[in-house]
C-alpha positions as CSV (number, residue, x, y, z in Angstrom):
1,X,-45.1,16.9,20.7
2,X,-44.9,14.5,17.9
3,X,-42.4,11.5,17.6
4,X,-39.6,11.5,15.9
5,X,-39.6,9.3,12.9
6,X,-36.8,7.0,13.5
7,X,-38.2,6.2,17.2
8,X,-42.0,5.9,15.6
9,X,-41.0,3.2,12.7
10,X,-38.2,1.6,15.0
11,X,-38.5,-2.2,14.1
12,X,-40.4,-4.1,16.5
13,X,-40.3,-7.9,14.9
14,X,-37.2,-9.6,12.9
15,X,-39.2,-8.9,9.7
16,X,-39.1,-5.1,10.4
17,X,-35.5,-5.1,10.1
18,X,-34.3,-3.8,7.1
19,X,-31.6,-4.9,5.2
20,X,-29.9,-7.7,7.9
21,X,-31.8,-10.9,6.5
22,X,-28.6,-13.2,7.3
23,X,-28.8,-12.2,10.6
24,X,-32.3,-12.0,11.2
25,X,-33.2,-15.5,9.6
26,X,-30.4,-17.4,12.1
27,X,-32.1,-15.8,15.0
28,X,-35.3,-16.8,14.6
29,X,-34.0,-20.8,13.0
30,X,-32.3,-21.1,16.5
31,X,-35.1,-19.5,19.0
32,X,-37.6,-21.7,17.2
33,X,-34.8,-24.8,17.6
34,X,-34.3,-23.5,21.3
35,X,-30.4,-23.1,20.7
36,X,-30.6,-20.1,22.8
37,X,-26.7,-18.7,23.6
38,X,-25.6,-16.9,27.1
39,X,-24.0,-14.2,25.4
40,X,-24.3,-12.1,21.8
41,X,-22.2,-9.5,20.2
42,X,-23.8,-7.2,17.6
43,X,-21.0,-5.5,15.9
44,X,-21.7,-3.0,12.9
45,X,-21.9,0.7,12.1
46,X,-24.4,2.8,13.6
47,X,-27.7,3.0,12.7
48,X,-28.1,-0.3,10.8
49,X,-30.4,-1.9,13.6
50,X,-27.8,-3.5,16.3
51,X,-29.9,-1.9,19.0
52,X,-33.2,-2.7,17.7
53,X,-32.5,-6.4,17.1
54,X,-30.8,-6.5,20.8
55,X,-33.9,-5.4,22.4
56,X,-36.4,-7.8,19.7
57,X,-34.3,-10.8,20.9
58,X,-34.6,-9.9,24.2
59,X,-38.5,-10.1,24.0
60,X,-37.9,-13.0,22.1
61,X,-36.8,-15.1,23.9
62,X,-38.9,-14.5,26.8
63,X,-41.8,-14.3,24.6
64,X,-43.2,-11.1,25.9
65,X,-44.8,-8.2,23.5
66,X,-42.4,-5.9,22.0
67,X,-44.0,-2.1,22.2
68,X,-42.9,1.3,23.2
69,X,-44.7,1.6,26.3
70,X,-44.0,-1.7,27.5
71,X,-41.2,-2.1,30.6
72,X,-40.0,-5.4,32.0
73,X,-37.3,-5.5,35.1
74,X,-36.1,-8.5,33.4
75,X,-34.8,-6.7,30.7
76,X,-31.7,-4.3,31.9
77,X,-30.3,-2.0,29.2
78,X,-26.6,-0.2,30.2
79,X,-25.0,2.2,28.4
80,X,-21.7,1.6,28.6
81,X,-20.3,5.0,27.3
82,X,-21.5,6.5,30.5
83,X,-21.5,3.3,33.3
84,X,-17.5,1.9,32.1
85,X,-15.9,1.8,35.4
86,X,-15.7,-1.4,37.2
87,X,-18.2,-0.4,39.8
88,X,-20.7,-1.3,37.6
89,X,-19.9,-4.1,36.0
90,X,-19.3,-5.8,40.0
91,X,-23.1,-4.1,40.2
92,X,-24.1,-6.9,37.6
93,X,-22.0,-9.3,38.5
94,X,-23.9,-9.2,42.2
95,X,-27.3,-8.8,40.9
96,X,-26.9,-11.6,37.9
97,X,-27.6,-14.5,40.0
98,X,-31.1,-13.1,41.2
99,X,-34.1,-14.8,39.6
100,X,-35.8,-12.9,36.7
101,X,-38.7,-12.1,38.6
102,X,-41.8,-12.8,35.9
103,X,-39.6,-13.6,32.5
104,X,-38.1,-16.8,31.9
105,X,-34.3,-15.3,31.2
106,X,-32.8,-12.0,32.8
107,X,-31.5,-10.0,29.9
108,X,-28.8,-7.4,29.9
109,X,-28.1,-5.1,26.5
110,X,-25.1,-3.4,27.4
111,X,-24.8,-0.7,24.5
112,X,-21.6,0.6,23.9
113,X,-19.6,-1.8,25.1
114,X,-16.7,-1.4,23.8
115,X,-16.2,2.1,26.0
116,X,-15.7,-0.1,29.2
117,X,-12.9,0.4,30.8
118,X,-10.0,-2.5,31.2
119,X,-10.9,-3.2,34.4
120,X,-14.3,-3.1,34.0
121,X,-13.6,-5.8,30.9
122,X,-11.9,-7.9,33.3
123,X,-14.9,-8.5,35.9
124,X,-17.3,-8.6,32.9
125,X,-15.1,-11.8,31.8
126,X,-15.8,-13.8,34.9
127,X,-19.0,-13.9,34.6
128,X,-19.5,-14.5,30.9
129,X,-17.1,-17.4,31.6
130,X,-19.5,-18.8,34.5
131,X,-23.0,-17.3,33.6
132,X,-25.5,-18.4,35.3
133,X,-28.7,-20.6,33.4
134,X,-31.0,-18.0,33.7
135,X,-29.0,-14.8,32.2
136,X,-28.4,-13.5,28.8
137,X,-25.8,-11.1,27.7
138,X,-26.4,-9.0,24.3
139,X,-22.9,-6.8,23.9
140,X,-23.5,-4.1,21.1
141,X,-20.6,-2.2,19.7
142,X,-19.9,-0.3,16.7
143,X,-16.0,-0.8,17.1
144,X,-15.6,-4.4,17.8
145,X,-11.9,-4.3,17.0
146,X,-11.7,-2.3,20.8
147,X,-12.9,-5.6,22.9
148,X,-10.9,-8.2,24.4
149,X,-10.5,-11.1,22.3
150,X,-11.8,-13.1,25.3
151,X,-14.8,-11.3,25.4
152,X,-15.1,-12.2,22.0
153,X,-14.5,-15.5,22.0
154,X,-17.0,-16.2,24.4
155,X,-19.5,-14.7,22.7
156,X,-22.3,-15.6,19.4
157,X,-20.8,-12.2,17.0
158,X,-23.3,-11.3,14.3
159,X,-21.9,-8.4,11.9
160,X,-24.4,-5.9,10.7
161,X,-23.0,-4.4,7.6
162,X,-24.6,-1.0,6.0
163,X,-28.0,-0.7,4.7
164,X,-27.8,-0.8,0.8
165,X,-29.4,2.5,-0.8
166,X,-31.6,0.4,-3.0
167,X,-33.1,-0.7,0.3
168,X,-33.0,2.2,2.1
169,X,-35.1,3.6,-0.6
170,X,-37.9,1.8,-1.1
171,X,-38.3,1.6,3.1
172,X,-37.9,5.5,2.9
173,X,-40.9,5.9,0.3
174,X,-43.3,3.4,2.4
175,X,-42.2,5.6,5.3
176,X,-43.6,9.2,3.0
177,X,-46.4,7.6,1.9
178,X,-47.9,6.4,5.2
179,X,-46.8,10.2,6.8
180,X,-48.0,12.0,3.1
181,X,-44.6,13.5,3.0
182,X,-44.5,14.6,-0.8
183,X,-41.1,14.0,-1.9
184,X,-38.9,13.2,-5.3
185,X,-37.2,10.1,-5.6
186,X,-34.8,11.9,-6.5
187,X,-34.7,13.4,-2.7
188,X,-35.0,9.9,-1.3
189,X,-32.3,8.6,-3.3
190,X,-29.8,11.6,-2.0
191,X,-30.8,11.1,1.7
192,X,-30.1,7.5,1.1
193,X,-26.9,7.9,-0.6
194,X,-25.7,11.0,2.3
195,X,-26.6,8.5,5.0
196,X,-23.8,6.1,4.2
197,X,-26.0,3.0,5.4
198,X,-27.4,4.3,8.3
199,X,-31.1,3.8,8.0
200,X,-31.8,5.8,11.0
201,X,-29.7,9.0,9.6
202,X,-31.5,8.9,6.2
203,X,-34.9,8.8,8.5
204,X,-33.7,11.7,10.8
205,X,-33.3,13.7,7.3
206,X,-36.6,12.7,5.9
207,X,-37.9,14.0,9.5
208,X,-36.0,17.0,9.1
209,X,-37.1,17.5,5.3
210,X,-40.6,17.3,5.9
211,X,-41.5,20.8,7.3
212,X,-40.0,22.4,4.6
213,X,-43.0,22.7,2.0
214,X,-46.0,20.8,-0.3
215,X,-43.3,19.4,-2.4
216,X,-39.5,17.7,-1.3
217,X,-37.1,18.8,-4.2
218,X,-33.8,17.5,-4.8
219,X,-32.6,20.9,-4.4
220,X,-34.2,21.0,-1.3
221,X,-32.5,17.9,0.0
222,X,-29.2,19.4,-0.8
223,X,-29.6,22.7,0.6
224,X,-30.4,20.8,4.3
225,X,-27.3,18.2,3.6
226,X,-24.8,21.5,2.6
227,X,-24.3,20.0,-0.6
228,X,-22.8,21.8,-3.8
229,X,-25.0,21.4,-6.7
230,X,-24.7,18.6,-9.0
231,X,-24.1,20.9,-12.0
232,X,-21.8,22.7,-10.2
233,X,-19.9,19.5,-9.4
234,X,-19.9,18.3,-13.1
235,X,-18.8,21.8,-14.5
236,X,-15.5,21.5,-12.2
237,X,-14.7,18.7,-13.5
238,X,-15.4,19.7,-17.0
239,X,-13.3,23.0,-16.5
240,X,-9.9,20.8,-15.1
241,X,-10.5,18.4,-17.3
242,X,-10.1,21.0,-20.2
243,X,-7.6,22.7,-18.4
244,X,-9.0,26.2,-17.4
245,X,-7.6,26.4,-13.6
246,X,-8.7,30.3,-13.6
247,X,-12.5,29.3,-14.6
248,X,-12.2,26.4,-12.0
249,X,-10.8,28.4,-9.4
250,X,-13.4,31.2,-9.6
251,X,-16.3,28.5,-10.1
252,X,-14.6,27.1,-6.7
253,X,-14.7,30.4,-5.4
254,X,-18.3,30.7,-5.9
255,X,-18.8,28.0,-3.8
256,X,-17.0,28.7,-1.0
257,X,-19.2,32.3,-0.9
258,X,-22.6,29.9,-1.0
259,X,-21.5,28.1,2.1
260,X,-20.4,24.9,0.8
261,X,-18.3,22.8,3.2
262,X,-15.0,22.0,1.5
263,X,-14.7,18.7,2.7
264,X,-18.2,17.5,1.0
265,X,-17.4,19.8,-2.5
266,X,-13.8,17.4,-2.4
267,X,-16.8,14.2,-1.5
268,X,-18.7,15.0,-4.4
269,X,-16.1,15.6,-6.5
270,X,-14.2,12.6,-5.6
271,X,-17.6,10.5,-6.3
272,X,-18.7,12.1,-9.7
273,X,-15.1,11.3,-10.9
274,X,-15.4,8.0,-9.7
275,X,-19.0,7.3,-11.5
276,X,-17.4,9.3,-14.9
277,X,-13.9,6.2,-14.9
278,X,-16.8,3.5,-14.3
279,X,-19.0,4.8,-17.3
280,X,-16.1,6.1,-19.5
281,X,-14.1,3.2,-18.7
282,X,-9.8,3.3,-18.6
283,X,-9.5,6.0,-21.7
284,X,-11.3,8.9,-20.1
285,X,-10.0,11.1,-17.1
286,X,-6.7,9.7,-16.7
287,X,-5.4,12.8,-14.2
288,X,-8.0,11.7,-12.1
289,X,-5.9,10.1,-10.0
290,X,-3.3,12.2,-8.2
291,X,-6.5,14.6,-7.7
292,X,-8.8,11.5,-6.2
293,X,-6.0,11.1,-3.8
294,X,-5.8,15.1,-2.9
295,X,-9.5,15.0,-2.4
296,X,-9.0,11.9,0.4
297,X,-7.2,14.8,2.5
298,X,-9.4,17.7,2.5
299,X,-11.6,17.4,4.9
300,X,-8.5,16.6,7.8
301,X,-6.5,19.5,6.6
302,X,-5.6,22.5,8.6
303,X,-6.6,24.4,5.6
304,X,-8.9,22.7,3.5
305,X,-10.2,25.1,0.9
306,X,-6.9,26.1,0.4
307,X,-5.4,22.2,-0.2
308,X,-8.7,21.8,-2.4
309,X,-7.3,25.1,-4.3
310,X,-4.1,23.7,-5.1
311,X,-5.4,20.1,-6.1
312,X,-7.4,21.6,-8.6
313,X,-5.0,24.4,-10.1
314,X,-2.6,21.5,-9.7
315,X,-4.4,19.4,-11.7
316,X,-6.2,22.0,-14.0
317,X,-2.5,23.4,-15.3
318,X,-1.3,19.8,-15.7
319,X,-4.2,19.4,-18.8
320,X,-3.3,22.5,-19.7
321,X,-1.6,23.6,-22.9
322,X,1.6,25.4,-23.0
323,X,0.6,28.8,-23.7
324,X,3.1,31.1,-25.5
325,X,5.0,33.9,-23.3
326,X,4.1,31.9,-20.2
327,X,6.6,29.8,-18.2
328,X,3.5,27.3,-17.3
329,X,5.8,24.4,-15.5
330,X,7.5,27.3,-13.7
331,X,3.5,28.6,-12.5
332,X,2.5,25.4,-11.6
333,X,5.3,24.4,-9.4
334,X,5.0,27.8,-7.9
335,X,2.0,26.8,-7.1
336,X,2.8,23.6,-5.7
337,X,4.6,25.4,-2.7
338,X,1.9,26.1,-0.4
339,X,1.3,22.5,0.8
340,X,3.3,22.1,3.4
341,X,0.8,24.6,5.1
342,X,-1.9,22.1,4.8
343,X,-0.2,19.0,4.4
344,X,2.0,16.9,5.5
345,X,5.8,17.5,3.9
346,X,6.7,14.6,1.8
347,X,9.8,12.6,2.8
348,X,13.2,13.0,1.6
349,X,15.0,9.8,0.3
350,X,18.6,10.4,1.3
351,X,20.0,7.2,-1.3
352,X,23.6,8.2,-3.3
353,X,23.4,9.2,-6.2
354,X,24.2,6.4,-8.9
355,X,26.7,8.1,-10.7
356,X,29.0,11.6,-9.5
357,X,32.2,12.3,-10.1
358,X,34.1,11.9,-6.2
359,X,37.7,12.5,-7.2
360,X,36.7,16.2,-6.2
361,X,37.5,17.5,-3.5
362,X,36.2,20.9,-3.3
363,X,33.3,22.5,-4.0
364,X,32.6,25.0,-7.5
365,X,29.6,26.9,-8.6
366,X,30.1,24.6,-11.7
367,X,28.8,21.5,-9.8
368,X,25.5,23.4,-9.0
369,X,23.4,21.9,-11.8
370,X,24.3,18.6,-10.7
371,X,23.2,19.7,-7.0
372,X,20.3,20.6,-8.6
373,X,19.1,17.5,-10.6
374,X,20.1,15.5,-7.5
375,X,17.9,17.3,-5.3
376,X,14.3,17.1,-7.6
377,X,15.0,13.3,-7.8
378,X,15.1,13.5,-3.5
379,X,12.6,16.2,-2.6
380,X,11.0,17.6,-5.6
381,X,9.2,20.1,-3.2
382,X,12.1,22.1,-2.4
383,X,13.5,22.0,-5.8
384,X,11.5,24.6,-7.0
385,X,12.8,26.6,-4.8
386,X,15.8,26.5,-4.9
387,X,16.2,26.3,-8.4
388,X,15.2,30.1,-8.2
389,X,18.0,31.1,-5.3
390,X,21.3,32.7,-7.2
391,X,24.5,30.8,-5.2
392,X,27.4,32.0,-4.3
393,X,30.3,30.5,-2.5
394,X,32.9,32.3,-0.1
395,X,35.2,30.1,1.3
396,X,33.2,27.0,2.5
397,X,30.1,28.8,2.8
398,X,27.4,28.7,0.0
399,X,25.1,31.7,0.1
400,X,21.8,31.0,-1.8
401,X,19.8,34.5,-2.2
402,X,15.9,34.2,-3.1
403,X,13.7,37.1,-4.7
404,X,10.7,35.7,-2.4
405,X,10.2,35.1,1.2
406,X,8.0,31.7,0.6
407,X,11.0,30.2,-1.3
408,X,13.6,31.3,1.3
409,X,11.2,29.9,4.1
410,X,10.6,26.5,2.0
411,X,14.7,26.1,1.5
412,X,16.1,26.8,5.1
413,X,14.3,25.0,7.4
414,X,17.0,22.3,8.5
415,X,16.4,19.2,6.8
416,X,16.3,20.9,3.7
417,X,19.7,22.5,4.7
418,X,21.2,19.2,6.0
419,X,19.7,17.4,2.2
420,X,21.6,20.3,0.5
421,X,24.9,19.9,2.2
422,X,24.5,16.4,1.9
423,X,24.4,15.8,-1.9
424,X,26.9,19.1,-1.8
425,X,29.3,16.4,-0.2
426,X,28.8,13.8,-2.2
427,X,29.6,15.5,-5.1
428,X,32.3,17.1,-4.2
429,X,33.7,15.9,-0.8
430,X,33.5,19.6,0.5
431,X,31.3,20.5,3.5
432,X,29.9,23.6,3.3
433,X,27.9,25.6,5.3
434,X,24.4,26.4,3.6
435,X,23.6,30.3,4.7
436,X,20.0,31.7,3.0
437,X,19.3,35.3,2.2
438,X,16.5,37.5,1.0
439,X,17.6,39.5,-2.0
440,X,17.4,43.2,-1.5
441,X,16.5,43.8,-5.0
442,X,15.1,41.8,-7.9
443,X,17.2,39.3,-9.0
444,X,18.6,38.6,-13.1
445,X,18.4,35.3,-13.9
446,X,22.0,34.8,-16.1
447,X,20.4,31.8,-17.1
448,X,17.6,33.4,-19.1
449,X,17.9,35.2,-21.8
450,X,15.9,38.9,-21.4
451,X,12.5,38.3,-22.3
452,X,10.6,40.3,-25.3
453,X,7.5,41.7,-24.1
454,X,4.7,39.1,-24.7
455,X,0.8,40.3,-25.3
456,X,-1.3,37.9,-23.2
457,X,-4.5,37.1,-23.9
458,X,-7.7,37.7,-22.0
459,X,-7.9,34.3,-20.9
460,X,-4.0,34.3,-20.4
461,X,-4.4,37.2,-17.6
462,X,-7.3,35.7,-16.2
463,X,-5.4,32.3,-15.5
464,X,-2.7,34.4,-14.2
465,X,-4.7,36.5,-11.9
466,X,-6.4,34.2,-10.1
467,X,-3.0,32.6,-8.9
468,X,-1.4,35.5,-8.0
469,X,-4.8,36.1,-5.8
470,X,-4.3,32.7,-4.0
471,X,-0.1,32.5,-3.9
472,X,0.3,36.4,-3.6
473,X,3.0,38.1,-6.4
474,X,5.2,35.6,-7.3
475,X,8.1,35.6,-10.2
476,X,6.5,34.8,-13.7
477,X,9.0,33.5,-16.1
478,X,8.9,34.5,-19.7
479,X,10.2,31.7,-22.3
């Protein structure tokens, strides 16, 4: 069976490690200086050599070969993820002040550490605080922000920061070439950039990557990393930008059928965009940032195709022009409904108004616009809504009757209720009791005048379609 790549080029000397020269270069200064410390923390992400450098320092400074095979009892690796009780951390602290029995310092690499437990912190502290001459600690942790700050402080910290793609690159190509792995650079420079500065990712890829075929194709690369391709990616942007949310939708639809993770279409959306403001500068793609903040959600949404839906439609109608016979600000707040289902519901500012009229003491169906206006300055989500309910007052009770059941759900759950009453008092000094019912036929909107049958175009229907196929049927209002 052959060896995996990452283990096969693991770094073996400090000049091996890639991409930590700061850290590398101190190490050696002070082993050649003999300003050897009793205790190192290596804190960084993973992947970026903590482990490696752990176990090359603990050669070096007992000046003893550095190879796979090779196994000294002097050198004592832990994992603390699966030994954090205090049991054995008193195991150490009992063994600690035995002799090495060949190498000049006892070494322990406790990997992980970060996963002791509190006790087992609390005995590690003693002996860090009393360690004998002839033992070394090397603490490695990718969460460094989880240890004691007096195990900290009572150690050397070194911070390992991400390999840089640049870097991870070039390594990556000396890697193909010495295991004649045919591959574009194009390839490498995806793996690189999907690894998010983990070398030993990128390396597990190009390990993965290499049974494929003769030839490594970006294509190739993407279709083992579930990525959407890059034309794809560039054409949804394109087709928001220009505001065609049916075209985007669809294109988004096609997508989702090929497999595509949601959460890495909103990634590679949300990085295009990016690299399009740096390159176009200020004057370009200046929606791009109520959708960039969308995107950030996706992938820990309950229902993340569906919140990447709405960000785009959201967006997509916003560039979009009015188009005659269509009550577009009426469609896109429709549309805006559905996120509470995958989001968290926005909260309600409960300030006075600045100005009402409070010499009233009762409540009439003549205040209701005011209600309204309050209401979309506090929680624009529910306005929408509610604007859409025909009120209706008997006694101290306002009735509010909704054509839909996705607007009656949005408006009654009780805060929304409470809001209503709320602003209904401070207009009016009435109290009522906010009551909401399904209408048992379609309602008339006395507001509107009746509309004139419109002729909609092809594109028109299509635009129309394809959010009635994601909202369900939904009230269209004609202007």
């Amino acid at each position: 069976m052959g060896q995996a790549l990452y283990r096969k080029y693991r770094s073996k000397s400090f000049s091996e490690v890639i991409g930590q020269e700061p850290i590398t270069v101190t190490l050696e200064k002070a082993l050649k200086s003999g300003r050897i410390s009793h205790a190192y923390l290596l804190a960084g992400p993973r992947g970026v050599g903590k482990t490696s450098v752990a176990r090359i320092l603990a050669h070096e400074v007992n000046k003893l070969a550095y190879t796979d095979d090779a196994i000294h009892l002097d050198i004592i690796e832990i994992d603390a993820a699966s030994n954090r009780r205090i049991d054995e951390i008193r195991d150490i602290r009992e063994k600690v002040h035995i002799a090495p029995t060949s190498a000049k310092y006892k070494v322990y690499i406790i990997d992980e550490v970060h996963m002791l437990t509190k006790e087992a912190f609390n005995a590690l502290l003693k002996t860090l605080e009393e360690p004998p001459a002839h033992c070394i600690f090397i603490l490695v942790t990718t969460e460094p922000h989880k240890l004691p700050a007096t195990i900290i402080s009572r150690t050397q910290r070194f911070n390992f920061k991400p390999i840089a793609e640049h870097q991870a690159v070039d390594h990556l190509k000396k890697i193909a070439r010495k295991e004649k792995i045919d591959i574009e650079p194009e390839a490498l420079e995806l793996l690189a950039q999907h690894s998010e500065g983990s070398f030993r990712d990128s390396l597990s890829m190009l390990d993965q990557l290499s049974g494929v075929k003769q030839v490594i194709t970006e294509q190739d690369a993407r279709q083992l990393l579930g990525l959407p391709p890059a034309d794809s990616i560039s054409k949804l942007i394109e087709l928001v930008d220009s505001g065609a949310p049916g075209d985007a939708l669809s294109l988004l639809t096609e997508l989702k059928e090929a497999g595509n993770s949601p959460a890495l279409i909103a990634a590679q959306l949300a990085k295009k965009l990016r690299n399009e403001i740096v390159a176009s500068g200020e004057t370009h793609y200046k929606w791009a940032t109520g959708l960039l903040r969308n995107l950030l959600d996706v992938s820990g949404a309950k229902q993340p195709y569906e919140l990447l839906e709405i960000s785009l439609l959201e967006t997509s109608l916003d560039n979009s022009q009015l188009t005659p016979g269509v009550d577009t600000e009426a469609v896109a707040e429709v549309a805006s409904l559905p996120l509470k289902m995958v989001a968290e519901p926005a909260t309600i500012e409960t300030s006075k108004p600045k100005t009402h009229d409070s010499t009233k003491d009762n409540f009439s169906l003549d205040l209701w616009p005011e209600v309204l206006n309050e209401i979309k300055k506090r929680a624009a989500s529910i306005y929408t809504a509610l604007r859409l309910a025909k009120p209706e007052i008997k006694g101290s009770v306002l009735t509010l009757t909704f054509q839909f059941p996705l607007h009656k759900n949005k408006v009654e759950q009780a805060r929304h209720i409470k809001l209503i009453s709320d602003v209904i008092e401070e207009f009016s000094d009435a109290r009522m009791e906010v009551k909401c019912i399904l209408a048992e036929k379609p309602l008339k909107k006395a507001s509107r005048q009746e509309a004139q049958p419109v002729k909609k175009t092809e594109q028109e229907s299509s635009e129309l379609a394809a959010i009635s196929n994601i909202f369900g049927s939904a009230e269209m209002l004609e202007s």
